[in-house]
C-alpha positions, -999 to 999 in steps of 0.1 A, spaced: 535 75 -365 546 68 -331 576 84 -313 606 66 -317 615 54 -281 643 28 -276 641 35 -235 645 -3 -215 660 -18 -249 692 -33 -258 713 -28 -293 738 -47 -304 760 -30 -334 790 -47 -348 814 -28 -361 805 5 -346 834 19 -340 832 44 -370 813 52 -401 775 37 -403 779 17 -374 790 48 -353 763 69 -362 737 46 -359 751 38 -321 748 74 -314 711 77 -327 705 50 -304 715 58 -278 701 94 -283 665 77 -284 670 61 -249 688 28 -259 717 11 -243 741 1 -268 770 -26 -267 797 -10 -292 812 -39 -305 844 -32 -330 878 -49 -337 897 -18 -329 894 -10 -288 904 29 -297 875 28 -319 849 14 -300 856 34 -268 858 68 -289 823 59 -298 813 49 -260 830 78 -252 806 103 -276 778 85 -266 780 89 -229 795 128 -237 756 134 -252 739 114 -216 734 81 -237 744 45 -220 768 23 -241 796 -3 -233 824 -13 -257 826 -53 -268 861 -53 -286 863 -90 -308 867 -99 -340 824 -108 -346 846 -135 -381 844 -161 -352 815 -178 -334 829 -183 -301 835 -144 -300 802 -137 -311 784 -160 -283 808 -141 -257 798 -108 -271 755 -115 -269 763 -131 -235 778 -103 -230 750 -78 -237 727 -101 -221 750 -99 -189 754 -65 -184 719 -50 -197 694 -81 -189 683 -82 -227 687 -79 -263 662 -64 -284 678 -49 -316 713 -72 -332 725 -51 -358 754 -72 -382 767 -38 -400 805 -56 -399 815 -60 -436 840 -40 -462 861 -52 -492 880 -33 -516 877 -38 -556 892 -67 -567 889 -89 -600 874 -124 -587 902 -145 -604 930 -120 -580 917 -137 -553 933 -165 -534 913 -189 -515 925 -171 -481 915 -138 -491 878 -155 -504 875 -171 -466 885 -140 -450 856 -117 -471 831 -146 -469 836 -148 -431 837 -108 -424 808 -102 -446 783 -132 -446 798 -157 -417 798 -126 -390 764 -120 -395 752 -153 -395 768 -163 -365 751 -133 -345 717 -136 -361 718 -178 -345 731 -164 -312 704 -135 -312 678 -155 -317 686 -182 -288 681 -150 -265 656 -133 -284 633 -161 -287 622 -171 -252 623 -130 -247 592 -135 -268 606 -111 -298 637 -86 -314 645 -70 -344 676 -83 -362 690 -61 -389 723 -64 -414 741 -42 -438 744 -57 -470 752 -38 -502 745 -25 -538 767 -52 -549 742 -80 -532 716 -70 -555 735 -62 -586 771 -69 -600 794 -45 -592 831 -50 -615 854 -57 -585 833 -69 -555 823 -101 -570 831 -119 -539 818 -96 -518 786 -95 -537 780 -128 -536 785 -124 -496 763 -96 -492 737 -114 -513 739 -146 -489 733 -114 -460 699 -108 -478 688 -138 -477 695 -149 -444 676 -120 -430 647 -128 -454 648 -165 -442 649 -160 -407 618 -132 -410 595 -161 -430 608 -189 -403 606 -168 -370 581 -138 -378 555 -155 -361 574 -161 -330 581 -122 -329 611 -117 -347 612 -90 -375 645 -92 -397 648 -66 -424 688 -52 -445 697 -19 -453 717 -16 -486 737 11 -485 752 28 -514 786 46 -518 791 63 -478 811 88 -476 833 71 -450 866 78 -443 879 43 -461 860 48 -492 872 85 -495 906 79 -490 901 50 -521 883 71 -545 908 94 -541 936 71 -560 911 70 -587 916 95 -618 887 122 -614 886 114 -578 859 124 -555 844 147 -577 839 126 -605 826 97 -588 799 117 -573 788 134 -604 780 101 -618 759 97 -590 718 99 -595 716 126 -569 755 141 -571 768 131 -538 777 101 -518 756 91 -486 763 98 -453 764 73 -424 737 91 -404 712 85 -433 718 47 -429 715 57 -389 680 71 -399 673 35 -421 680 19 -392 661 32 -361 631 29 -381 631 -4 -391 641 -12 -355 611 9 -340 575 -4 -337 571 25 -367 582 -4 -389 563 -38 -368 547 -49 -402 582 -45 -419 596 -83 -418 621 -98 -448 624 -65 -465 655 -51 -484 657 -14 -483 683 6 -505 697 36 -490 716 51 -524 700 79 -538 684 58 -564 717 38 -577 693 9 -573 668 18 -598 700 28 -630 699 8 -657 736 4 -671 737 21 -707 774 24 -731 782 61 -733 
């Protein structure tokens, strides 16, 4: 296995102002990258430029909302601008909290599809117009437990994060000649600062939730970091189209009554 160098590349992370997409900025950059921080919240994304360049990496903060296209060309433009290049678009931008499909108004159905399946689209069609005559990039996505299986509550968001798998698996059969490699991470629970603060409102809290898990505990973000630099690196240059779970085995439960 080769050593993973990301020295003379570009990455592009949405939504890396905290969580998975902060510490897979920080790995990075730690393995020679420049990194555009892109993040809706400008305190976010410049505490995580700000850590970054604290440890000797390189990274700029792109604040925008990535919901809208004309945003998202600005940001690659962007990248493209100020490092020359863009090797490695990485849509991790997504989220939703449990809800029963039929509590769902049509504006709060538009607002997950576009955060969680619109958001990446957009970026992966703007990546590849720069990637392509570059001669080749890696473009990876976030999706979810709940785009492979139903999960009571995200039904909405499932069926986003299900679109997010295929997208990535169509644009690795149409473009993986041309030297594009597109490959999702599916995370399960993170212990994240948003999902903490939720399970906590739950009876048995914390503790309960992560003794049902297969392996006790909930993931942490640098383990999806770990996911991610490897299927980025040349490690990973016959990996194209793949879906990788990340959840301590969630994945592989069948559901049985107690």
């Amino acid at each position: 296995m080769n050593t993973i160098d990301f020295s003379g590349k570009t990455v592009l992370i949405t939504a890396a102002g905290s969580g998975i997409g902060r510490a897979s900025a920080e790995l990075f950059a730690s393995h020679g990258a420049s990194v555009i921080v892109n993040d809706i919240n400008s305190d976010a994304a410049e505490a995580t430029v700000k850590s970054i360049k604290e440890n000797n990496g390189e990274a700029t903060a792109f604040v925008t909302d990535v919901s809208k296209p004309e945003n998202v060309d600005a940001m690659i433009a962007f990248a493209c601008d100020t490092y020359g290049r863009l090797d490695v678009m990485f849509n991790n931008a997504g989220g939703s909290f449990p809800t029963p499909m039929l509590d769902i108004d049509l504006d709060e159905y538009r607002r997950l599809m576009a955060l969680n399946i619109d958001a990446a689209y957009f970026a992966t069609m703007a990546a590849l117009r720069v990637m392509l005559p570059q001669g080749g990039g890696c473009i990876l996505s976030t999706s979810s437990g709940a785009g492979i299986s139903a999960v009571p509550g995200l039904g909405v968001y499932g069926v986003a994060k299900a679109g997010v798998i295929a997208l990535m698996r169509s644009v690795a059969l149409e473009y993986g000649r041309h030297g594009i490699r597109a490959n999702t991470i599916s995370p399960g629970a993170m212990e994240t600062p948003g999902l903490v603060s939720w399970l906590k409102t739950l009876p048995g809290g914390v503790k309960d939730y992560n003794d049902a898990q297969p392996q006790g505990r909930l993931g942490r973000p640098e383990e999806i970091a770990d996911a991610a630099i490897f299927l980025a690196s040349d490690n990973a240059s016959f990996v194209n189209g793949a879906v990788l779970p990340v959840d301590g085995a969630v994945h592989s439960t069948l559901w049985q009554p107690l």
